[in-house]
DSSP file (Angstrom, degrees, kcal/mol; ACC not computed):
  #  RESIDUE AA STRUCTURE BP1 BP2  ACC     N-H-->O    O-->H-N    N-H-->O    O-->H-N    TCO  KAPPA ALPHA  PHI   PSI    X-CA   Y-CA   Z-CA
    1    1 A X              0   0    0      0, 0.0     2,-0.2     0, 0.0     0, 0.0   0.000 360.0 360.0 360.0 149.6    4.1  191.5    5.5
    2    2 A X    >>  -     0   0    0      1,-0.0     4,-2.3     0, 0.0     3,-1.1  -0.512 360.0-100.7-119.5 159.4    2.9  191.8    2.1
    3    3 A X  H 3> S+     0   0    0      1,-0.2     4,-0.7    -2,-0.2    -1,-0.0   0.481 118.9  52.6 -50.2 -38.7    0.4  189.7    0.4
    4    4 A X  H 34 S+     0   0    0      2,-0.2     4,-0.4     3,-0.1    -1,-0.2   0.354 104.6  62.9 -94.0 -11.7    2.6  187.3   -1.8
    5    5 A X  H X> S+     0   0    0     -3,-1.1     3,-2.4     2,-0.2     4,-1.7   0.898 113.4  34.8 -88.0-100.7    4.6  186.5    1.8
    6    6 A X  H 3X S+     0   0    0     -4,-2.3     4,-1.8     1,-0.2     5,-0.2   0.821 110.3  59.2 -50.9 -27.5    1.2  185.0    3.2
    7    7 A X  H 3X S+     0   0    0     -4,-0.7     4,-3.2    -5,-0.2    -1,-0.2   0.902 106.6  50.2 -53.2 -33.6    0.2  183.6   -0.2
    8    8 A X  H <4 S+     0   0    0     -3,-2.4     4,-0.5    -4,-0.4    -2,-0.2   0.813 112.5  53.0 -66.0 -48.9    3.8  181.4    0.2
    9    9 A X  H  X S+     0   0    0     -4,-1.7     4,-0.8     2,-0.2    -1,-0.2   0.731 104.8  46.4 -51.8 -40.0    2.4  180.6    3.6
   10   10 A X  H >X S+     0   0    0     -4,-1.8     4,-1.6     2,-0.2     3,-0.6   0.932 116.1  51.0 -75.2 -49.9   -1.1  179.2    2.6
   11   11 A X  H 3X S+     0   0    0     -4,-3.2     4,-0.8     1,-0.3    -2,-0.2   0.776 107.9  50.2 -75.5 -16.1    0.8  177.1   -0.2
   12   12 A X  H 3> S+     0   0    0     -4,-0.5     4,-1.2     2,-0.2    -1,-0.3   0.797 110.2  47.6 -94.8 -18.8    3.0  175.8    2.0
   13   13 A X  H <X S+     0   0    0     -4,-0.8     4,-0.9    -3,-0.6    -2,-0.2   0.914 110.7  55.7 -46.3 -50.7    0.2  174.8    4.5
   14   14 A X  H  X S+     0   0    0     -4,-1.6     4,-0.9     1,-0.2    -2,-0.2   0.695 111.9  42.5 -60.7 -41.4   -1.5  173.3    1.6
   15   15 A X  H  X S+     0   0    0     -4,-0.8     4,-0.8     2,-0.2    -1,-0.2   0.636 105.7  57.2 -78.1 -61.1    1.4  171.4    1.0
   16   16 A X  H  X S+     0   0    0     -4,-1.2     4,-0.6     2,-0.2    -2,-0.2   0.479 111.7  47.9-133.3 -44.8    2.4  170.3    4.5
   17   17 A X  H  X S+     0   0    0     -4,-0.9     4,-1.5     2,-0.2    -2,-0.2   0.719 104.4  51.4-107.2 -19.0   -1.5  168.6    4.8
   18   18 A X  H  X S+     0   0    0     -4,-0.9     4,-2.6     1,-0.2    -2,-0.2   0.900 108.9  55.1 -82.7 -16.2   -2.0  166.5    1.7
   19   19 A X  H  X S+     0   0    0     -4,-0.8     4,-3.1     2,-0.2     3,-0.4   0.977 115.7  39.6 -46.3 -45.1    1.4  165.1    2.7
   20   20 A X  H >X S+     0   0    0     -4,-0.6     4,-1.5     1,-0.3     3,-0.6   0.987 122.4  41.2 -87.2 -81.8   -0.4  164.3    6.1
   21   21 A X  H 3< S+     0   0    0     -4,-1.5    -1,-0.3     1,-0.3    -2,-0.2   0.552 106.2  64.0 -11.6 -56.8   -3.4  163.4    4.5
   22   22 A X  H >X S+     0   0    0     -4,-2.6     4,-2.3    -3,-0.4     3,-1.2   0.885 116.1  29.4 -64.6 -57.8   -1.6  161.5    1.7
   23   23 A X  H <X S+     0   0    0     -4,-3.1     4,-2.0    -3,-0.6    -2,-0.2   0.627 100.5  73.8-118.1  39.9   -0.2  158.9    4.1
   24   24 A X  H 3< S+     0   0    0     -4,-1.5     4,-0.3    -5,-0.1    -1,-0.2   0.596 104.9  56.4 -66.5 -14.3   -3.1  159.0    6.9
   25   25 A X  H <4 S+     0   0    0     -3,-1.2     3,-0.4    -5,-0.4    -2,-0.2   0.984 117.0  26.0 -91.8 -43.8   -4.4  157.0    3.5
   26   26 A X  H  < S+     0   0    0     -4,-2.3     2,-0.9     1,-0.2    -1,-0.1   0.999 137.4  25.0 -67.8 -46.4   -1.7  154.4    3.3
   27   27 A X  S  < S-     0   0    0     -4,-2.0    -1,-0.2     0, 0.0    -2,-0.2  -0.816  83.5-157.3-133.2  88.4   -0.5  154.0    6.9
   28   28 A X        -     0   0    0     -2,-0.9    -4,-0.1    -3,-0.4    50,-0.1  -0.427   5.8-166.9 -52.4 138.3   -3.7  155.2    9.0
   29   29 A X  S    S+     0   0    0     48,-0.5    -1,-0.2    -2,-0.1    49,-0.1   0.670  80.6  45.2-110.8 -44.6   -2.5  156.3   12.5
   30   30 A X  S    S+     0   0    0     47,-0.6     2,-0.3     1,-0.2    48,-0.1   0.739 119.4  13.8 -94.1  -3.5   -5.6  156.6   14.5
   31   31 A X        -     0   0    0      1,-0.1    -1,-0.2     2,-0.0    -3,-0.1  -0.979  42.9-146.4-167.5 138.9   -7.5  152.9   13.3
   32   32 A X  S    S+     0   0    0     -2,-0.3     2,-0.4    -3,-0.1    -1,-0.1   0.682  71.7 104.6 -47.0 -41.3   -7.1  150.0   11.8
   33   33 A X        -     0   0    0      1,-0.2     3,-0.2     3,-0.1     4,-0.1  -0.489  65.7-144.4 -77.4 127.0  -10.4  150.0   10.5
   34   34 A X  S    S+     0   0    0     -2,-0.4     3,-0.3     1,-0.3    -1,-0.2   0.571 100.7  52.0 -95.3 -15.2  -10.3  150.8    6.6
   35   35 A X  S    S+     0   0    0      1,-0.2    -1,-0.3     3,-0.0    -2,-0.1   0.938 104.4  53.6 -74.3 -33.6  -13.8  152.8    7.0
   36   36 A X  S    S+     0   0    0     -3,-0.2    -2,-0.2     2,-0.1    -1,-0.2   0.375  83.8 114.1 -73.7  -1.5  -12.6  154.8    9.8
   37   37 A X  S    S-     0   0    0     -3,-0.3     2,-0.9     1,-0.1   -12,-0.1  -0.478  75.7-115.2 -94.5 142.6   -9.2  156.1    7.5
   38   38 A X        +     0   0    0      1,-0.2    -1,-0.1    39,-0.1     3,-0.1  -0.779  60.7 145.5 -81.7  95.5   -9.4  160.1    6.8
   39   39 A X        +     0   0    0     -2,-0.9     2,-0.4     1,-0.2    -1,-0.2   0.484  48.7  39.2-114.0 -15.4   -9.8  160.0    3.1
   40   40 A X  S >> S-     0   0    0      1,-0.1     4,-3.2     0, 0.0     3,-1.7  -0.984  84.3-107.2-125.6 135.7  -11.9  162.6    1.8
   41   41 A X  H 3> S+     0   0    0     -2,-0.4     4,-2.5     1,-0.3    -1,-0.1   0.905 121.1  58.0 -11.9 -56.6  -12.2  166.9    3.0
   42   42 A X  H 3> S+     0   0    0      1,-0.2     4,-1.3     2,-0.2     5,-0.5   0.818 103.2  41.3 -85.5 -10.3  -15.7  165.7    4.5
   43   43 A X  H <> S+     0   0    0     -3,-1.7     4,-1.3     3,-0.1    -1,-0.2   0.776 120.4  56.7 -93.3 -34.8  -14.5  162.8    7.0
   44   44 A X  H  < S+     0   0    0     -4,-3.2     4,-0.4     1,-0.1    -2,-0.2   0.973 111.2  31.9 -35.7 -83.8  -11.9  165.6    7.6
   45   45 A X  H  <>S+     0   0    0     -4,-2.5     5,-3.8     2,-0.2     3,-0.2   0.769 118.2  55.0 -70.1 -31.6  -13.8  168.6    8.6
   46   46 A X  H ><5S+     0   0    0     -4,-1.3     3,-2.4     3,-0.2    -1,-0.2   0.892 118.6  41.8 -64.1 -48.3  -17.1  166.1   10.5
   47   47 A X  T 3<5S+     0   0    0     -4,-1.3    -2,-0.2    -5,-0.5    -1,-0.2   0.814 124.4  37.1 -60.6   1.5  -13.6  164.6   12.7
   48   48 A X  T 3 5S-     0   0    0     -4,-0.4    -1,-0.3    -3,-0.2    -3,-0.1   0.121 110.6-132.3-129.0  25.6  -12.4  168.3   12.9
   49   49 A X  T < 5 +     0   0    0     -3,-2.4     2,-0.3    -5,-0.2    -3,-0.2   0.835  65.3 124.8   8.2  76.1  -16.0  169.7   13.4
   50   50 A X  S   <S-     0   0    0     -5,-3.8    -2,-0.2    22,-0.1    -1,-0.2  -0.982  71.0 -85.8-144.2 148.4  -15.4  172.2   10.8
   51   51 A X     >  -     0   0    0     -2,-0.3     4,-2.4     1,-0.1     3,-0.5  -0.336  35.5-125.7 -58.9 135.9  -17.6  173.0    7.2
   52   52 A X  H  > S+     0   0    0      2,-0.2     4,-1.6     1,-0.2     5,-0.3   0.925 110.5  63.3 -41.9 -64.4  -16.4  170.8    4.4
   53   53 A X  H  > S+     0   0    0      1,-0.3     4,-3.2     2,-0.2    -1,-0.2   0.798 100.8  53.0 -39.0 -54.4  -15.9  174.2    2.4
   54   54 A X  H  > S+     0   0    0     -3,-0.5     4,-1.4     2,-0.2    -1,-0.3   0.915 107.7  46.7 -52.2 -47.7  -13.3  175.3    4.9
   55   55 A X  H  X S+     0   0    0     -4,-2.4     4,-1.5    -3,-0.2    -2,-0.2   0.752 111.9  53.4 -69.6 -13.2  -11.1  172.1    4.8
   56   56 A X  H  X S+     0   0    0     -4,-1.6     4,-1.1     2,-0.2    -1,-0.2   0.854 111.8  49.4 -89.8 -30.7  -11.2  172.3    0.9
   57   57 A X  H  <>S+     0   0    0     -4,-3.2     5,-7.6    -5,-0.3     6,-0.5   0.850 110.2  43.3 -86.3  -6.2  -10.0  175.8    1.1
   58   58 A X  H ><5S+     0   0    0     -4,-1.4     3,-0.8     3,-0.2    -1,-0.2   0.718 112.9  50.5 -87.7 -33.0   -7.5  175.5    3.0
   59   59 A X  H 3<5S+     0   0    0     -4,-1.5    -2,-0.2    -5,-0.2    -1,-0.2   0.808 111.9  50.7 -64.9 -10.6   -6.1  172.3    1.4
   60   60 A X  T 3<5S-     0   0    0     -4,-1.1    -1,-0.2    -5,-0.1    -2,-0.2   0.253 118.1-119.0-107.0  19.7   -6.4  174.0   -2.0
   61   61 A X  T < 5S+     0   0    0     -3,-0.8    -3,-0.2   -51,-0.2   -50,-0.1   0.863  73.5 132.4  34.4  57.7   -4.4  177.2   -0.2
   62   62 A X      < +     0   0    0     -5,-7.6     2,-0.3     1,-0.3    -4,-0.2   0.187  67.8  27.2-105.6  29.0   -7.7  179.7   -1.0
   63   63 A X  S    S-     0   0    0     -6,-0.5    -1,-0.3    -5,-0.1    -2,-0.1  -0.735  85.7-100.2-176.3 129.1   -7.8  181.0    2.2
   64   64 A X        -     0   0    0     -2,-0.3     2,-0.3    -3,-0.1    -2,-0.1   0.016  42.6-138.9 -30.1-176.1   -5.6  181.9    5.7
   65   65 A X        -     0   0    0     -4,-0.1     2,-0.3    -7,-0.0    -1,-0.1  -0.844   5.7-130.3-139.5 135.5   -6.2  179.3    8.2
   66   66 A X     >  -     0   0    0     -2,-0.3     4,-2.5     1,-0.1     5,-0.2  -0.711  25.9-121.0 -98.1 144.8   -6.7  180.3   11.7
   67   67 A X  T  4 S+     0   0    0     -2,-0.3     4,-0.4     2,-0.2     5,-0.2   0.869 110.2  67.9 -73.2 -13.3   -4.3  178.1   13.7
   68   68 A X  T >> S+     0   0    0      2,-0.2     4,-2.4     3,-0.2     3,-2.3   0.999 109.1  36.3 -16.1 -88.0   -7.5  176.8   15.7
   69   69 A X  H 3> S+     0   0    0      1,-0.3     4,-1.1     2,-0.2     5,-0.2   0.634 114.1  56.0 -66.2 -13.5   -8.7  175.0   12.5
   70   70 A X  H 3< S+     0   0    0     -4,-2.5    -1,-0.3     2,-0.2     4,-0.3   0.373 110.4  46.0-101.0   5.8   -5.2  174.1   11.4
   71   71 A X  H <> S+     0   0    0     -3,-2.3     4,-2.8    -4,-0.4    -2,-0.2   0.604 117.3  42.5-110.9 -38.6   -4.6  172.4   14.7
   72   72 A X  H  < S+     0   0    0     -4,-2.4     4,-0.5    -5,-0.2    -2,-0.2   0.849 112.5  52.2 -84.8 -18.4   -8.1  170.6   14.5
   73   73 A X  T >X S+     0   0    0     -4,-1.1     3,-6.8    -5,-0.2     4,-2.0   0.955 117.9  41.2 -45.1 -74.5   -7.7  169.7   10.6
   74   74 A X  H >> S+     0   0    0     -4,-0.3     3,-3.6     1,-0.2     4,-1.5   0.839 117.0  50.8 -32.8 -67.8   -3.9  168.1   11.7
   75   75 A X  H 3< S+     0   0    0     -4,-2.8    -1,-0.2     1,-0.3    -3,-0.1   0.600 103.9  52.2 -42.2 -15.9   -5.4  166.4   14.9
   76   76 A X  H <4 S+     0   0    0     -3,-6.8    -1,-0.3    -4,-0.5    -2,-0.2   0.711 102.4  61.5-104.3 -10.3   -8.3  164.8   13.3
   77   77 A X  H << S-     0   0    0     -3,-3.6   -47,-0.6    -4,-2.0   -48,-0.5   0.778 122.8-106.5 -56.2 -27.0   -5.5  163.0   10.5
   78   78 A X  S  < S+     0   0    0     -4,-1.5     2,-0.4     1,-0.2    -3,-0.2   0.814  82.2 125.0 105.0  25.0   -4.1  161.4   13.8
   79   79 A X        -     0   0    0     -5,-0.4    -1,-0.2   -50,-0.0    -2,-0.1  -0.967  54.7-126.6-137.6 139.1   -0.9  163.7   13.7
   80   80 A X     >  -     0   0    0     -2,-0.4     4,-2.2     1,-0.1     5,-0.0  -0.397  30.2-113.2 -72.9 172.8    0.8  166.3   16.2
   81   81 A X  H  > S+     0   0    0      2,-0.3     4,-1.5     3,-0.2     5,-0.2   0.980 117.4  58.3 -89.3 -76.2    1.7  169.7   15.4
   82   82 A X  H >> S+     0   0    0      1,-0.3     4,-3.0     2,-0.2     3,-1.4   0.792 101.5  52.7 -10.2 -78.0    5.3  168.6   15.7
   83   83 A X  H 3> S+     0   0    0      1,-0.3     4,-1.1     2,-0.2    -2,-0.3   0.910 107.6  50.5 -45.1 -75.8    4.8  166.3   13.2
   84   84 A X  H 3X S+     0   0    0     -4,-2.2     4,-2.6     1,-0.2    -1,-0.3   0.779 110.8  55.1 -26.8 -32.6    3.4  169.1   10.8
   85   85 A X  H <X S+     0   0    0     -4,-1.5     4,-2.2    -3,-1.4    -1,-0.2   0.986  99.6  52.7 -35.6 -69.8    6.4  171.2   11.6
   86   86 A X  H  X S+     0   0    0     -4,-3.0     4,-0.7    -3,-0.2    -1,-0.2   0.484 116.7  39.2 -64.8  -8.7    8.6  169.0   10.7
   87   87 A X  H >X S+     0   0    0     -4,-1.1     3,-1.2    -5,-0.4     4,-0.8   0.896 114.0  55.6-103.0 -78.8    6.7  168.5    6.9
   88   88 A X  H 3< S+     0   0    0     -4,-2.6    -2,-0.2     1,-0.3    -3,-0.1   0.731 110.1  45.8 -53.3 -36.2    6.0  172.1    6.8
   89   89 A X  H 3< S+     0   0    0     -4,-2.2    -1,-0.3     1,-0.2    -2,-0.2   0.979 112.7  54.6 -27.0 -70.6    9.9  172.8    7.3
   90   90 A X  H << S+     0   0    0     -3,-1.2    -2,-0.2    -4,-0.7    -1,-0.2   0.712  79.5 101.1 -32.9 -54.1   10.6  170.5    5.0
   91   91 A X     <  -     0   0    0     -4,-0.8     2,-0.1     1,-0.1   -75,-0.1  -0.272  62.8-126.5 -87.3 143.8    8.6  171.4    1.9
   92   92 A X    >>  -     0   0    0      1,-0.1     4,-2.0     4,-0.0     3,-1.6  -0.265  23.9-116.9-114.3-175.1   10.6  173.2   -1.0
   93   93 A X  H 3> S+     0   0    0      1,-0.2     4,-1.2     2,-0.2     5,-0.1   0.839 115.6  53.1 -69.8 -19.1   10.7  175.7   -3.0
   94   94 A X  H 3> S+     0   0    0      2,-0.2     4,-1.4     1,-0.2    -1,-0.2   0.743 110.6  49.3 -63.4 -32.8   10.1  173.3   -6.2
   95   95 A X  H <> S+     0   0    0     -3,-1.6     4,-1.8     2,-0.1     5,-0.2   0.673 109.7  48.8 -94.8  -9.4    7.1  171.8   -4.6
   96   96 A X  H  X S+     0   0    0     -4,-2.0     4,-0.9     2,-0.2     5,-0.3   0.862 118.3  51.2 -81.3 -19.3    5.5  175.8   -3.7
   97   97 A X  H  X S+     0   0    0     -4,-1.2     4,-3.1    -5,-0.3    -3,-0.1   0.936 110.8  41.2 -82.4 -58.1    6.4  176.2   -7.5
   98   98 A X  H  X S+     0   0    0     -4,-1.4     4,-2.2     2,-0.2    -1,-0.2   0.902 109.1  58.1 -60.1 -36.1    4.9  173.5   -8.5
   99   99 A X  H  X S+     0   0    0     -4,-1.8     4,-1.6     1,-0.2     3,-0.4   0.941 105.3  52.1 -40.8 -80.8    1.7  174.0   -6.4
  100  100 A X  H  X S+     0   0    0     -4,-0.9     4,-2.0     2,-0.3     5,-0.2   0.850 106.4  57.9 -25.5 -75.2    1.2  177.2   -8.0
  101  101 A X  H  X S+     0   0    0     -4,-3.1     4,-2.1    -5,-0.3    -1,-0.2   0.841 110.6  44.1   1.0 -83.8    1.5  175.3  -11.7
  102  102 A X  H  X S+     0   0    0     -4,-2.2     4,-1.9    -3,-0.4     5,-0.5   0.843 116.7  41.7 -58.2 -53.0   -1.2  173.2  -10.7
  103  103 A X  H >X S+     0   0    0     -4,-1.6     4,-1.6     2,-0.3     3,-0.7   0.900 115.6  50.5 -39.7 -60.2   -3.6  176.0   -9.1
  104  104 A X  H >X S+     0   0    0     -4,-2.0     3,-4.4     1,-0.3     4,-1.0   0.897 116.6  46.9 -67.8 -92.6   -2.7  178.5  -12.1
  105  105 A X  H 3X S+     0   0    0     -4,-2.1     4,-1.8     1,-0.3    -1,-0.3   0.523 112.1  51.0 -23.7 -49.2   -3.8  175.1  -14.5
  106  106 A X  H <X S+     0   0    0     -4,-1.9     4,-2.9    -3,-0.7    -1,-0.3   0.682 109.8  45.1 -50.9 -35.7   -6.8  174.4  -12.6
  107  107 A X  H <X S+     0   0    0     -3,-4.4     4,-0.7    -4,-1.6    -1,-0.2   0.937 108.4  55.6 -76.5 -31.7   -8.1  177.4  -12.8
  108  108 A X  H >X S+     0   0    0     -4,-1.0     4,-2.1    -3,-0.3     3,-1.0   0.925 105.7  53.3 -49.8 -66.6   -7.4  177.8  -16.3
  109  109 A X  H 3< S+     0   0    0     -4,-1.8    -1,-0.2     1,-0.3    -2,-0.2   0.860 107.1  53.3 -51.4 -50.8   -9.3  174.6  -17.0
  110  110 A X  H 3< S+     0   0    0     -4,-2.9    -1,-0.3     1,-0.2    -2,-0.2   0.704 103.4  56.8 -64.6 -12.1  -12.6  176.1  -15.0
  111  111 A X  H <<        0   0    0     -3,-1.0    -1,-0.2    -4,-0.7    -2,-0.2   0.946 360.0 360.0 -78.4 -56.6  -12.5  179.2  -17.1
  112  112 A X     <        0   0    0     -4,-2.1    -2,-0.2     0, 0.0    -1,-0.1   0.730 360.0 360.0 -74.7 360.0  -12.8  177.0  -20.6
């Protein structure tokens, strides 16, 4: 598998968990309680016991994800691997296009 094959993979990963992410923040699945809601990379990675650095690279598709860490990222939103499937299916080739925008633009911006 060539290089641009796994890159396709990471973005769609990327993809696939700020959805998750996005509505652990409106409609919290594991608590009620509006401190306890998975809002930020660092309440992520302490509930997924994992370095802060890892959950930002992996949302921000800079790095593979071993599925280990992609199972404890999902688990600690409050979500099954099913449920991630079904997102990761899901997501098209207009939002991997657009990902890729925004990175290429981000990056852009830290270089000026």
């Amino acid at each position: 598998m060539d290089k641009t094959y796994h890159n396709h993979i990471q973005i769609k990963v990327a993809i696939t968990l700020k959805k998750l992410l996005s509505e652990n923040k409106t409609h919290p699945v594991n608590t009620n309680d509006e401190k306890e809601v998975l809002k930020s990379y660092e309440k992520i990675a302490i509930a997924a016991d994992l370095r802060k650095a890892t959950v930002n690279d992996i949302f921000n598709a800079n790095t593979k994800s071993r599925i280990i860490t992609l199972i404890a990222i999902v688990e600690a939103l409050g979500f099954s691997m099913n449920v991630f499937g079904e997102i990761y299916g899901a997501v098209t080739e207009k939002e991997i296009a657009d990902f890729q925008l925004f990175k290429k633009n981000k990056e852009k911006q830290k270089r000026n």
